[in-house]
C-alpha positions in Angstrom: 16.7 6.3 17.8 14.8 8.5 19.9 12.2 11.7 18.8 14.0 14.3 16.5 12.4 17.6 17.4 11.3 19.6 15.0 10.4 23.6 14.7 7.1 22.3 13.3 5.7 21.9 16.8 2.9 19.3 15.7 5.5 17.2 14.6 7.1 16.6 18.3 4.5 14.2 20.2 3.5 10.7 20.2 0.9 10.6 17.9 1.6 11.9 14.9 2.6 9.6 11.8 4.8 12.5 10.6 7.5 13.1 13.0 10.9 14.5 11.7 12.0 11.0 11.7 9.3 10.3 9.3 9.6 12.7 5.9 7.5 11.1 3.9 6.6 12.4 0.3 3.3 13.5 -1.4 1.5 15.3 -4.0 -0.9 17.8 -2.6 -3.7 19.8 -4.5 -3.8 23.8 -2.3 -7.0 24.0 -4.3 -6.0 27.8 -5.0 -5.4 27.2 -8.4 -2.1 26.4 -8.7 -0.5 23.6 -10.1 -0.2 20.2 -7.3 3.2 20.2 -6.0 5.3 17.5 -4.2 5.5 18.1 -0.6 6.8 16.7 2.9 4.4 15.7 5.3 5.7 17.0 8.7 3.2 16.5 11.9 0.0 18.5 10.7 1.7 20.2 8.0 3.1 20.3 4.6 6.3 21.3 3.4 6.1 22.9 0.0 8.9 21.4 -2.1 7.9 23.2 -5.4 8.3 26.9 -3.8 11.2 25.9 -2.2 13.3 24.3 -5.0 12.0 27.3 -7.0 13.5 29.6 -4.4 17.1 28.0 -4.4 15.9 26.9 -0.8 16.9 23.1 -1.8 18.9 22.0 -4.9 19.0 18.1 -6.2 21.0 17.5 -8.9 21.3 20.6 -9.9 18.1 20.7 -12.4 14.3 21.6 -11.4 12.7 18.3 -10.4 9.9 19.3 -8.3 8.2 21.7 -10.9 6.1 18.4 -12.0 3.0 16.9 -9.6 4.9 13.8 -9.4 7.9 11.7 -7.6 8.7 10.2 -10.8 11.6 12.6 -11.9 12.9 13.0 -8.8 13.2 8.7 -8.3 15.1 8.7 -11.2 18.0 10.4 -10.1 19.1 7.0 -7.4 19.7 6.6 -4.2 22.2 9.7 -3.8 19.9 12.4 -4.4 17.3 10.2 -2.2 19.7 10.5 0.7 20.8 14.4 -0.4 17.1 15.4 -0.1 16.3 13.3 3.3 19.4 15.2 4.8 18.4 18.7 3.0 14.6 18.0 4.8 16.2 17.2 8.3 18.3 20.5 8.3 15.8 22.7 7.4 12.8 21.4 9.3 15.0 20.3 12.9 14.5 22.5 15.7 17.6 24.3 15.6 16.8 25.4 11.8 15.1 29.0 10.6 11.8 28.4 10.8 10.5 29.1 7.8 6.1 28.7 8.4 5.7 30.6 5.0 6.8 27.3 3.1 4.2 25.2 5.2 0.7 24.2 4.1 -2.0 22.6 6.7 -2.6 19.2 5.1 -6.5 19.7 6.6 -6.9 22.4 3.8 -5.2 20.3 0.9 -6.3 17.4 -1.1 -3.7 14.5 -1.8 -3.4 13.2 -5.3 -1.3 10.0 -6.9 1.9 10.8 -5.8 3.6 9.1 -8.3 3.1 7.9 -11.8 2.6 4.4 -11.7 4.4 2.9 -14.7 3.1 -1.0 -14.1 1.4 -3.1 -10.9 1.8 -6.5 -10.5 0.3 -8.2 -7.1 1.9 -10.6 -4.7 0.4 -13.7 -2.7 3.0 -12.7 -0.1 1.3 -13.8 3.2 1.3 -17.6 4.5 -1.7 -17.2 6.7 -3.9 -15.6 3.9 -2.4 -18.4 1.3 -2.7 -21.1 4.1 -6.7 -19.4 4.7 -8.1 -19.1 1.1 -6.5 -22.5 0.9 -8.2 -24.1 3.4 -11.2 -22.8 2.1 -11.6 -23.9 -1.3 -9.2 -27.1 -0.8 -9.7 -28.4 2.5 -6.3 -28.0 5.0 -4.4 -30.9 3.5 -3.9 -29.2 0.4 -3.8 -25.7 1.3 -1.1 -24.3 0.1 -0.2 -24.8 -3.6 2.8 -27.3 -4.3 5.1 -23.6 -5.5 4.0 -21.8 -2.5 7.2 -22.5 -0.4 9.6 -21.7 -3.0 8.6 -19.1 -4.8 6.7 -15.7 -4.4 3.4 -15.8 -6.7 2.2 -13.0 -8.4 0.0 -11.7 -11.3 0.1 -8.4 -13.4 -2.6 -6.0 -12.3 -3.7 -3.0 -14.0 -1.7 0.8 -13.2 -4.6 2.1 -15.0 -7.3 1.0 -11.7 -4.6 2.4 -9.0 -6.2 5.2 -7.1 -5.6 7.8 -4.0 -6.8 7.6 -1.0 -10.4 9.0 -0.5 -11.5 8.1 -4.3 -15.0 6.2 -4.3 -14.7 2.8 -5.3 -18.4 1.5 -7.6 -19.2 -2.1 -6.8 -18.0 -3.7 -10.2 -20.7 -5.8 -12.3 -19.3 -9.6 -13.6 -20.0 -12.8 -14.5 -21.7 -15.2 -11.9 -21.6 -18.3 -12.0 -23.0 -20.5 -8.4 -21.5 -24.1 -7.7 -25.6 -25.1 -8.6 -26.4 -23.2 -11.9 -25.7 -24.2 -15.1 -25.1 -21.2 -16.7 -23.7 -18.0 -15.7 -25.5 -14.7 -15.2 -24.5 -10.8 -15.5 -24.9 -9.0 -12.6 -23.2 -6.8 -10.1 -20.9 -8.2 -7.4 -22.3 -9.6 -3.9 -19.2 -10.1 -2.4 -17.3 -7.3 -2.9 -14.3 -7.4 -0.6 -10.9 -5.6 0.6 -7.7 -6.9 0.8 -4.9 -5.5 3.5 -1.5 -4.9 1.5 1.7 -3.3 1.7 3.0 -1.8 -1.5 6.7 -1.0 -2.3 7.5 1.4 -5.0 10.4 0.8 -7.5 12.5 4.0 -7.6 15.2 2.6 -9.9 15.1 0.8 -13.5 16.5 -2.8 -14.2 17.4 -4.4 -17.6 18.2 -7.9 -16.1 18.0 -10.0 -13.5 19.0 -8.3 -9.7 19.9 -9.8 -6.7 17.8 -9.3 -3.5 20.5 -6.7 -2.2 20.5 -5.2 -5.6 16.6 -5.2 -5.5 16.6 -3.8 -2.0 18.2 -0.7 -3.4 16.5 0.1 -6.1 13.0 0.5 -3.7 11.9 3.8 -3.3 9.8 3.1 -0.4 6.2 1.9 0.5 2.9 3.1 1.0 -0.7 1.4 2.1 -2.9 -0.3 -0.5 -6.5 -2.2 -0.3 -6.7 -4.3 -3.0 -10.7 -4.3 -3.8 -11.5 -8.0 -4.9 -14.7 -9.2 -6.0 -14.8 -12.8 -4.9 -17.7 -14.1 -6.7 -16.5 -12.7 -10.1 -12.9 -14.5 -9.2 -14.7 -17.5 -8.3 -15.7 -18.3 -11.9 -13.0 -16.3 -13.9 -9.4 -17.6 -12.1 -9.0 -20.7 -13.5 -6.5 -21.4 -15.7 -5.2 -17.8 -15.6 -5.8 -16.4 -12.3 -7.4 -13.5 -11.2 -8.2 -11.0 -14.4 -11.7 -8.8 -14.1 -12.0 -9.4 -10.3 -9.2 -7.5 -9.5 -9.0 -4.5 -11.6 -12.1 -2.7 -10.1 -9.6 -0.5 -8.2 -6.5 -0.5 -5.8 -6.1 1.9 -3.3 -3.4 3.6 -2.9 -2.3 5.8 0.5 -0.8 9.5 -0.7 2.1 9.7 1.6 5.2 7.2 0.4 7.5 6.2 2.9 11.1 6.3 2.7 13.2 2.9 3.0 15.1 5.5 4.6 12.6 6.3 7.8 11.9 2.7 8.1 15.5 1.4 8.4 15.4 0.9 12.1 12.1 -1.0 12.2 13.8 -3.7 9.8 13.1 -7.2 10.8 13.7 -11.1 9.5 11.3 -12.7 7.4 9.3 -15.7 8.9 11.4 -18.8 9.7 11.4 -21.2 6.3 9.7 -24.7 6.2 11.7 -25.0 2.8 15.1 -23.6 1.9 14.9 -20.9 -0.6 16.9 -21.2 -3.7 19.9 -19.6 -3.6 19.1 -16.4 -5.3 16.0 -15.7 -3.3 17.8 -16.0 -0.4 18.2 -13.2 1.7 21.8 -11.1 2.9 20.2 -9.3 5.7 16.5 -8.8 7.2 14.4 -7.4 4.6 11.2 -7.1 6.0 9.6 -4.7 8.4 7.9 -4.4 11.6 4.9 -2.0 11.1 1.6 -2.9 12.8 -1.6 -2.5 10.5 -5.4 -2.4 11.0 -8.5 -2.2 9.3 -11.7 -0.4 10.0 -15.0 -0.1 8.5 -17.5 2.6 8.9 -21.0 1.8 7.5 -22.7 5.2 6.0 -23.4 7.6 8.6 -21.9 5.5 11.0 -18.8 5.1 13.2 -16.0 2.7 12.6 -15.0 -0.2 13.7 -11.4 -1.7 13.7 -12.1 -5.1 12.1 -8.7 -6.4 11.9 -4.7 -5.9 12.9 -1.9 -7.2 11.9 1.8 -6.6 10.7 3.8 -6.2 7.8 6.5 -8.9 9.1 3.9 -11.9 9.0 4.8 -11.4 5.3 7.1 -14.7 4.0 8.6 -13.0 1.5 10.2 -9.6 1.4 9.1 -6.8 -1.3 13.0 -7.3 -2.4 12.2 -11.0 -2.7 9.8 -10.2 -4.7 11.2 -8.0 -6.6 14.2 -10.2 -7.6 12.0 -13.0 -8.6 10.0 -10.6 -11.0 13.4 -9.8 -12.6 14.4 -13.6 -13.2 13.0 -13.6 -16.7 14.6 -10.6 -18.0 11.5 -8.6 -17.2 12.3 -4.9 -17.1 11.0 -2.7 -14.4 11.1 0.9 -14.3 10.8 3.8 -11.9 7.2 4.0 -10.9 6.2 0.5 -10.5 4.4 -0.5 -8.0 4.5 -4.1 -6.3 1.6 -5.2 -3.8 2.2 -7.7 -1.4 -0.9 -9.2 -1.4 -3.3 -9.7 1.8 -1.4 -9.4 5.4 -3.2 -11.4 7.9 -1.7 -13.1 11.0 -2.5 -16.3 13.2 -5.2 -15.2 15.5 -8.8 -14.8 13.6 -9.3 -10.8 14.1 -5.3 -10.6 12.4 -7.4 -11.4 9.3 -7.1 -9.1 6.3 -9.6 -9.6 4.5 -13.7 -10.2 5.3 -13.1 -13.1 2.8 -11.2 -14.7 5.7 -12.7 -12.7 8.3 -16.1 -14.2 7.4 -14.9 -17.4 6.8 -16.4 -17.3 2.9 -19.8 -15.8 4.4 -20.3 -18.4 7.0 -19.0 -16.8 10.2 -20.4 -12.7 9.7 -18.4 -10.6 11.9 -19.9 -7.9 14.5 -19.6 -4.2 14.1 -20.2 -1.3 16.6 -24.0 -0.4 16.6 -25.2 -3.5 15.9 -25.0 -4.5 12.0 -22.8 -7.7 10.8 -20.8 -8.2 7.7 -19.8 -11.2 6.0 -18.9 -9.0 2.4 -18.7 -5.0 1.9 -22.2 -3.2 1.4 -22.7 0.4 -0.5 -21.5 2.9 1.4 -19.1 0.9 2.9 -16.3 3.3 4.2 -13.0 1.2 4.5 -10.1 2.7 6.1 -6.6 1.2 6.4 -4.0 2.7 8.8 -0.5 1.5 9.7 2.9 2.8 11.4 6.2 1.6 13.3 6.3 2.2 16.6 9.9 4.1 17.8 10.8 5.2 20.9 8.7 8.0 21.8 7.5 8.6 18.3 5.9 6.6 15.4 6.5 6.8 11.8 2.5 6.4 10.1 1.3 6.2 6.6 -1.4 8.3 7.4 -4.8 7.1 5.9 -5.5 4.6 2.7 -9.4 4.9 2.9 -12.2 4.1 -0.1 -16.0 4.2 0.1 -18.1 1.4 -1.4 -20.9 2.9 -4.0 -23.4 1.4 -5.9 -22.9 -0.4 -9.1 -24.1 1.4 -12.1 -27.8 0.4 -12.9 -26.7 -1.0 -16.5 -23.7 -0.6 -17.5 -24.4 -0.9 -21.1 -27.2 1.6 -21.1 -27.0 4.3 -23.8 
C-alpha cells in the first residue's frame, strides 16, 4: 500500500510517523482550559475528536463516547466501531474531503496525557536474545535460558498504578542493596538504574475464560512504546523466589499515541523460527508479529543524543496474542485497558541491545556516547528517548516519542 494523501499537507511526506495511513489515537491537554480530549494524530496536527463528535461531524454507536479524556469507552464498544471510526477518520481527513482546519490542533502547542485508563499491567520476558543475555550473565551460557523458556511466554504482574506518559520525570528509586561480598544489606538509592526497550499491546476487549491466539488477536486494541525503568541492583537481591517486585514498579513509560492493529496490518510478520514445538494452543494461525524497527537514545543533561541501540519488534519469540492467550489459561479475566509489555527487545548484533544492562555487559564493557562521556547504567539527568515505526512504501507509520528523564533520588525518603 502506497502513501494516502491527505488535505493535512504535513501528513503527505516521508517523514512523518502520522501519515493518513497511520491514525493513531491520543489524549491531548490544549492547555486553554478545557477539558483533555481524545484526538487523531495526523502529520503535525491533531484532529479534535471531542468537537467533532459533539458537532454530529462523526457518530459511533450512536451515544457520546469521546466526551471523556480517555479510549477506554470508546474500546469497549469491539472491533466494529474500531473499524467504523478508522473509516469515518480516512473520509474526512483524505484529500478529496472538506477540509475542515478549524477541527485541527498543532500537537507542538498541546501536551499528551495517558491515553487510556490502564486497568492492570503484567510484563513479558518475550525476547530470546535479552533472555538468552541476562542468562548468560548470571548463569554462564550453558544454562542460559531457563528450562520453561521454550515453551512458554513468562511474565509477572506489574503495577498500573507506576504507568506513565511520555515526558514525565522518572526519580531514581531508593532499595535494598545487598553486594555478592557484604553480609548484610544496606538502604540506599539505586546505582544501576536502567531502561528496558518494550513493545506494549493494549487489550481493547474483555475475556471471562480462556481465548485462543486468533481470539486474542482480536481482542487487541493496538500498541504503543514503553521503557520499562528497572533497577538492577534492587532486583539483584529481591527476585528470588518471586521475581521481580520493588525493582520494577519505579515507573513504566508509556508513548501517548496508540497504534491501531488496524495501521499495522501490512507490516505483519512470522514469529522467529521454534527450537521447540509450541503446545498446541499457543500455536499460531497466521503471523502475529510485526516488523517495526526501534531505537534507543540517550541525551545526558544539556547534551545531545545519542542512538545507543536498534532493533525490531519481530526478534520477539512470542507474539502479544501469544501472550495474551497464555495469560488467559487460568481463567484470568482481562478487561479493556490492560496493558501487556513485552519485555526487553534486543537482537543478535551487540548495539541491537535493549537495555545498558546488556549493552554494558553488567557494567563491565561501558558504552561510548557523542561528546565524550561513557555509560555502563543511567545517571540523573539522564534523558532517554525511545522511537519506533514501520517502514511502507513511501511513508512510515511512527509512534512518535516514549521519552523519560532520570532525576535524583529523594534525599530521605522517610524524612518528615
Amino acid at each position: 500500500m502506497p502513501l494516502q494523501k491527505s488535505w493535512v499537507e504535513s501528513a503527505n511526506t516521508a517523514e512523518t510517523d502520522f501519515p493518513l495511513n497511520n491514525l493513531p489515537y491520543g489524549v491531548f491537554d490544549a492547555g486553554d482550559g478545557t477539558m483533555p480530549r481524545c484526538g487523531v494524530a495526523i502529520g503535525d496536527m491533531i484532529f479534535d475528536l471531542c468537537k467533532a463528535e459533539s458537532n454530529g461531524l462523526i457518530e459511533i454507536g450512536g451515544a457520546a463516547v469521546f466526551d471523556v479524556p480517555y479510549w477506554n469507552n470508546f474500546m469497549e464498544l469491539g472491533s466494529e466501531a474500531w473499524a467504523e471510526l478508522r473509516r469515518q477518520m480516512t473520509d474526512l481527513l483524505g484529500e478529496g474531503a472538506e477540509p475542515r482546519p478549524d477541527y485541527l490542533v498543532p500537537q507542538a502547542d498541546v501536551t499528551m496525557i495517558m491515553p487510556i485508563t490502564v486497568a492492570e499491567y503484567t510484563d513479558f520476558y518475550a525476547g530470546r536474545h535479552h533472555a538468552t543475555n541476562v542468562g548468560t550473565m548470571f548463569r554462564g551460557a550453558e544454562n542460559a535460558l531457563p528450562p520453561n523458556w521454550l515453551s512458554i511466554p513468562i511474565g509477572y504482574n506489574g503495577r498500573a498504578s507506576s504507568v506513565v506518559v511520555s515526558g514525565t520525570e522518572v526519580r531514581r528509586p531508593w532499595g535494598q542493596l545487598k553486594g555478592p561480598d557484604e553480609a548484610l544489606p544496606r538502604f540506599e538509592p539505586c546505582k544501576r538504574f536502567d531502561l528496558e526497550l518494550e513493545f506494549g499491546a493494549i487489550v481493547g476487549q474483555p475475556s471471562q475464560g480462556p481465548v485462543t491466539v486468533e481470539e486474542a488477536d482480536d481482542m487487541i486494541f493496538g500498541y504503543v512504546l514503553l521503557n520499562d525503568w528497572s533497577a538492577r541492583d534492587i532486583q539483584a537481591w529481591e527476585y528470588q523466589p518471586l521475581g521481580p517486585f520493588q525493582a520494577k514498579a519505579t515507573a513504566t513509560t508509556f508513548s501517548p499515541w496508540i497504534v491501531t492493529k488496524a495501521a499495522l496490518e501490512p507490516f505483519r510478520t512470522s514469529t522467529p523460527e521454534r527450537e521447540r514445538e509450541l503446545l498446541p494452543y499457543l500455536q499460531e494461525p497466521r503471523a502475529m508479529n510485526y516488523d517495526v524497527d526501534l531505537e534507543v537514545a540517550l541525551a545526558p543533561e544539556n547534551r545531545v543524543e545519542t542512538v545507543i541501540a536498534r532493533t525490531n519488534v519481530k526478534e520477539l519469540y512470542y507474539s502479544a496474542a501469544q501472550q495474551l492467550t497464555h495469560h488467559t489459561t487460568s481463567g484470568c479475566p482481562m478487561q479493556v485497558g490492560d496493558l501487556l509489555g513485552s519485555g526487553t527487545i534486543s537482537g543478535t548484533e551487540k548495539d541491537s541491545r535493549g537495555s545498558l544492562l546488556e549493552l554494558s555487559w553488567s557494567g563491565k564493557e561501558p558504552i561510548a556516547l557523542d561528546g565524550g562521556e561513557t555509560r555502563s547504567f543511567l545517571e540523573d539527568g539522564d534523558t532517554l528517548t525511545l522511537r519506533g515505526a514501520a517502514q511502507g512504501d513511501g511513508y512510515r507509520v511512527g509512534f512518535g516519542e516514549c521519552a523519560g528523564k532520570v532525576i535524583a533520588a529523594l534525599a530521605d525518603p522517610f524524612a518528615r
